[in-house]
C-alpha positions as CSV (number, residue, x, y, z in Angstrom):
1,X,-81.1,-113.0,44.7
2,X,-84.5,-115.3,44.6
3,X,-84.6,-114.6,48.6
4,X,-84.1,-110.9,48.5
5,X,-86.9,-110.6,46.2
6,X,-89.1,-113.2,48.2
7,X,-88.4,-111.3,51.2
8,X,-89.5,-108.3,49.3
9,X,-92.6,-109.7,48.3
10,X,-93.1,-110.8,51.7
11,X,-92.6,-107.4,52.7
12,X,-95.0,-105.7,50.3
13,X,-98.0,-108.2,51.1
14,X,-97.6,-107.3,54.8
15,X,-98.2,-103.6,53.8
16,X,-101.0,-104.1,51.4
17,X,-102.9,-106.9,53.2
18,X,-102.9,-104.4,56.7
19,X,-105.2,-101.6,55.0
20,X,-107.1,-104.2,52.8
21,X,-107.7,-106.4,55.9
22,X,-109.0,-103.0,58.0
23,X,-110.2,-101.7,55.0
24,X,-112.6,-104.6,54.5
25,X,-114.3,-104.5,57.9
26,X,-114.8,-100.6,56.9
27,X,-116.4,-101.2,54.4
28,X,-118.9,-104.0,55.7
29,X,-119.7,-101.4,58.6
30,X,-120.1,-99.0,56.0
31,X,-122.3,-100.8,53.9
32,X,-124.5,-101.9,56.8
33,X,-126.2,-98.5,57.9
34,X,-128.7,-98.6,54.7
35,X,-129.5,-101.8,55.8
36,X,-129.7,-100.7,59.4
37,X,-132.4,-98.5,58.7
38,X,-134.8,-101.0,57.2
39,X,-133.7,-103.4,60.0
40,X,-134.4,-101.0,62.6
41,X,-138.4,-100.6,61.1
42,X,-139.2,-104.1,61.9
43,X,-140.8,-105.9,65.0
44,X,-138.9,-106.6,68.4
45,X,-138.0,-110.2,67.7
46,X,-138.1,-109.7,63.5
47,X,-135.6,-107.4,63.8
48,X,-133.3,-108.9,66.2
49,X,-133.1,-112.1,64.0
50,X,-132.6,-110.5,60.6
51,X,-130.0,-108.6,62.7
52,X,-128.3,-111.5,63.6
53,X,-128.7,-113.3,60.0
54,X,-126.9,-110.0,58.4
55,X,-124.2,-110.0,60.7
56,X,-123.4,-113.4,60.9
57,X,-123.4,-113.2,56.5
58,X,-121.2,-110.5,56.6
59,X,-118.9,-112.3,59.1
60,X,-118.8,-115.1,56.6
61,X,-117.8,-112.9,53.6
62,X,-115.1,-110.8,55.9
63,X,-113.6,-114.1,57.0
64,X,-113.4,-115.4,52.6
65,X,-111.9,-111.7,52.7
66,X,-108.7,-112.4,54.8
67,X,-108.2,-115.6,53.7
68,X,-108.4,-114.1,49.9
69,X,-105.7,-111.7,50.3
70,X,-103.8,-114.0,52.2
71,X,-103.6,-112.8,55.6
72,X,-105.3,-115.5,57.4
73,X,-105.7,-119.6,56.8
74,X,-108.2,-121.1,58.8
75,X,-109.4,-124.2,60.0
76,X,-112.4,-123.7,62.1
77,X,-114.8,-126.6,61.1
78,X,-115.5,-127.7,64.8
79,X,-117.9,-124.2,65.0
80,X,-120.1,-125.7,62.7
81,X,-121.4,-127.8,65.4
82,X,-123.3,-125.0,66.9
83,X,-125.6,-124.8,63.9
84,X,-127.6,-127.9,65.5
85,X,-126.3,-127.6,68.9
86,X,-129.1,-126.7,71.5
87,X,-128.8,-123.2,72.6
88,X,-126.2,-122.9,75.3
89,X,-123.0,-120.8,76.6
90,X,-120.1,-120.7,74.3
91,X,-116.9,-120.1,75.9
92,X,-113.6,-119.6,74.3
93,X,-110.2,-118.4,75.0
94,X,-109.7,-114.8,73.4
95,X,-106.1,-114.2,71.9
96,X,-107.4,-112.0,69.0
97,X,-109.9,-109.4,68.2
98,X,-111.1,-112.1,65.1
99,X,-112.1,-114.7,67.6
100,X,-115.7,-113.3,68.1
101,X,-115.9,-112.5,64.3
102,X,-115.0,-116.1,63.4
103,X,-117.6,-117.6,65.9
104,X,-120.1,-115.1,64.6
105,X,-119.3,-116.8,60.9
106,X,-120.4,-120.2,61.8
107,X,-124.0,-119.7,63.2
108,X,-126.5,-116.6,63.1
109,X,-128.4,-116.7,66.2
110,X,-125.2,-116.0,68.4
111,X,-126.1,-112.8,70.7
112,X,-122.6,-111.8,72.2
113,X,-121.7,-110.5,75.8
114,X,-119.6,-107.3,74.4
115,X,-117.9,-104.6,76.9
116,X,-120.1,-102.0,77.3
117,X,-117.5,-99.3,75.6
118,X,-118.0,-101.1,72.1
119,X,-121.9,-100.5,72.5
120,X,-120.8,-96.8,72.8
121,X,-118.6,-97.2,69.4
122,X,-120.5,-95.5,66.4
123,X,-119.2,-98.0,64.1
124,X,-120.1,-101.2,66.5
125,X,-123.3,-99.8,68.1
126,X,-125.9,-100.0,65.6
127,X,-125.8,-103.3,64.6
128,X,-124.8,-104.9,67.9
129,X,-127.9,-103.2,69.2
130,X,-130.5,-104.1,66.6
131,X,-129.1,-107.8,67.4
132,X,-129.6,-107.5,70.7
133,X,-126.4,-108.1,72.1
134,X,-125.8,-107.7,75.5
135,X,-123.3,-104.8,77.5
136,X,-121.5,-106.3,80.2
137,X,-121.4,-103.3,82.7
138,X,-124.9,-104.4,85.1
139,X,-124.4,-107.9,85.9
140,X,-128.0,-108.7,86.7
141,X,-129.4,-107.2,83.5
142,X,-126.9,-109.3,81.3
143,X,-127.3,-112.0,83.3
144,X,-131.0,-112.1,82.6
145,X,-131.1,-110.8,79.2
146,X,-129.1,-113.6,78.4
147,X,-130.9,-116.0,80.1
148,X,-133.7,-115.0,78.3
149,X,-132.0,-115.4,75.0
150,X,-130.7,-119.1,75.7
151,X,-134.5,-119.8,76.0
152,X,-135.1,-118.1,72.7
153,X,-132.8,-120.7,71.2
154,X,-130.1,-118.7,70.6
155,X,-126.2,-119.3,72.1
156,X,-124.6,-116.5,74.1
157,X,-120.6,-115.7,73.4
158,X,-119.3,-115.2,76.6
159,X,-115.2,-114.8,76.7
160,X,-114.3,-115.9,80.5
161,X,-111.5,-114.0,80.5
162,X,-113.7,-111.0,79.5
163,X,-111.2,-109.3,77.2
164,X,-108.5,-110.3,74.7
165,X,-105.8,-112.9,76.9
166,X,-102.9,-110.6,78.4
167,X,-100.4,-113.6,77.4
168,X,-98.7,-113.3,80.7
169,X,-97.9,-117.1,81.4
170,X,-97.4,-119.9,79.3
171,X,-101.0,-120.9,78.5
172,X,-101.5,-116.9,77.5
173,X,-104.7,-116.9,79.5
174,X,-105.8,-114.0,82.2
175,X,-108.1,-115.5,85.3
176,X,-111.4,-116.8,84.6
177,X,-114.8,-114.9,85.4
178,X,-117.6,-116.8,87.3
179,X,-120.4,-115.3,84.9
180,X,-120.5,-117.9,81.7
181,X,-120.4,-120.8,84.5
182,X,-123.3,-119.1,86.7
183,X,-125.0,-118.3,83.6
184,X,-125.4,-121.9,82.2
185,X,-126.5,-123.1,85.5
186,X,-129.1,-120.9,86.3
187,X,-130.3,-120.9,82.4
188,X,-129.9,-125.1,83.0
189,X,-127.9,-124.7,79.4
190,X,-124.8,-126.8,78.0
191,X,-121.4,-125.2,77.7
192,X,-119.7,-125.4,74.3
193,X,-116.0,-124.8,74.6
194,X,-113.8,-124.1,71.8
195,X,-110.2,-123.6,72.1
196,X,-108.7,-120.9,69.9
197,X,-104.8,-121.6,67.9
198,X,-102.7,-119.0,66.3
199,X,-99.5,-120.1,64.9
200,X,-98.6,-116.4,66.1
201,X,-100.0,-113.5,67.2
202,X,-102.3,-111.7,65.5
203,X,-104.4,-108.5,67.0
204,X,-103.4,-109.7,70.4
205,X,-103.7,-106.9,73.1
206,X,-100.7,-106.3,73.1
207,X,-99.7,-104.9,70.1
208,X,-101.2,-102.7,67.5
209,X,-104.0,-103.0,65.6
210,X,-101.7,-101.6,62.4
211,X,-98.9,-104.5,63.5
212,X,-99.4,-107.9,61.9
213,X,-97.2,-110.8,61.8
214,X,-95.9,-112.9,58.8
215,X,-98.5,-113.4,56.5
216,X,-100.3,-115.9,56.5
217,X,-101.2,-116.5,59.9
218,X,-102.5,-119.9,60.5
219,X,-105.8,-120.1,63.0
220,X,-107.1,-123.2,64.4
221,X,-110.2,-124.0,65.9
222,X,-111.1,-126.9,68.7
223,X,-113.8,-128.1,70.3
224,X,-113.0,-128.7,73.9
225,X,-114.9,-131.4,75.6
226,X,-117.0,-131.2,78.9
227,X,-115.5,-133.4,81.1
228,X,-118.0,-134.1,84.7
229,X,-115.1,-132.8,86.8
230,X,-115.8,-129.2,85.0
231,X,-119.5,-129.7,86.1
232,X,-118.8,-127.6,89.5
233,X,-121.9,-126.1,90.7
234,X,-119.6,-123.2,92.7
235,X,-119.7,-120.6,89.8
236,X,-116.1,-119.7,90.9
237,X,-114.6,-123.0,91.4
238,X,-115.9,-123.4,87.9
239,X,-114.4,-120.6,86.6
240,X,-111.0,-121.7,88.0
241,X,-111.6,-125.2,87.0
242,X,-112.1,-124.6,83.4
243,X,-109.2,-121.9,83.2
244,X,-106.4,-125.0,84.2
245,X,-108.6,-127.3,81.7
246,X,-108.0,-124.4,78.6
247,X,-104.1,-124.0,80.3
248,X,-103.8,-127.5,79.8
249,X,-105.0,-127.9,76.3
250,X,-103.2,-124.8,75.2
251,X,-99.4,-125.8,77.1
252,X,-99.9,-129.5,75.6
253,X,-99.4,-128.6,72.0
């Protein structure tokens, strides 16, 4: 009897923590556009950090959110690091569409690389402009608008694989893109590297944004180090070199 009802309860936090979990993000997006507005009458660089500091706030208190209704438990201490790191390239693998939220948590002058489809999203757009993220559809133009921003002192969030990990092999990783590699050579800019855990999937491409797992699903954050063979000056022997470094972390454990 005590595990048909815990089954049941199991049962009915999965489908009250998938609306409050959405809900939640709606409402921060919601909540920003009055904001927006008094944002958006600042100076260039003034607005672009307050920007940043809202978002990466709001991050904070959508991240307390999940783990308050139980959805998520996290351990993702090692991004504190970039709060005093120099400004460099973070790369990470992407399993879930959190990953970039939970980056964004840790640090406020974080200017993403997003696809250029989200900057055409009416909920996404506003803020991610007025932060001055960057659209990943010219090459050159992100290429130097982020250059520019690592010698602002900000860190870009680049995701090598450039969208969420297909999870077609045993790592779960797609092929690496040469841009984060290029990028921190020509911007002469460490890489930070995190590696990304989910004790199961959660918003993974391949399933529904509506779908989640058991509850709670457990994330873990590492900090992956730079080793001198990953130092290849060959954008794409970089790119292929750091993909079986992540492969290898990932199948180990």
């Amino acid at each position: 009897m005590s595990t048909g009802l815990g089954s049941l309860a199991r049962a009915l936090h999965r489908v009250i923590a998938v609306p409050l979990g959405h809900g939640g993000l709606a409402v921060l997006l919601i909540g920003w556009l009055p904001l927006a507005l008094m944002v958006a009458l600042l100076p260039g660089p003034t607005r672009r950090l307050a920007a940043r500091r809202i978002i990466h706030h709001a991050m904070r208190a959508y991240r307390l959110w999940l783990v308050t209704i139980g959805a998520l438990r996290v351990d993702s201490r090692p991004l504190d690091t970039l709060k005093r790191a120099p400004a460099g390239v973070i790369v990470a693998n992407h399993p879930s569409l959190l990953d970039a939220l939970i980056v964004l948590a840790h640090a406020p002058n974080i200017i993403c690389v997003m696809r250029a489809g989200l900057l055409r999203n009416p909920l996404f757009a506003l803020p991610a402009r007025l932060a001055g993220y960057l659209p990943n559809d010219h090459a050159l133009d992100m290429m130097l608008g982020a250059r520019a921003a690592i010698r602002s002192g900000c860190h870009v969030l680049m995701f090598p694989e450039g969208s969420r990990s297909p999870g077609d092999d045993a790592a779960g990783l797609g092929p690496f893109q040469p841009a984060p590699f290029m990028l921190a050579r020509q911007a002469g800019a460490p890489l930070h590297a995190f590696v990304f855990r989910y004790d199961r999937p959660l918003l993974t491409k391949q399933t529904p944004a509506w779908q989640l797992p058991k509850l709670p699903v457990r994330l873990r954050v590492e900090r992956l180090a730079v080793h001198p063979d990953l130092l290849e000056s060959n954008p794409h022997r970089a790119a292929t070199a750091w993909r079986n470094r992540f492969a290898t972390e990932l199948d180990a454990r």
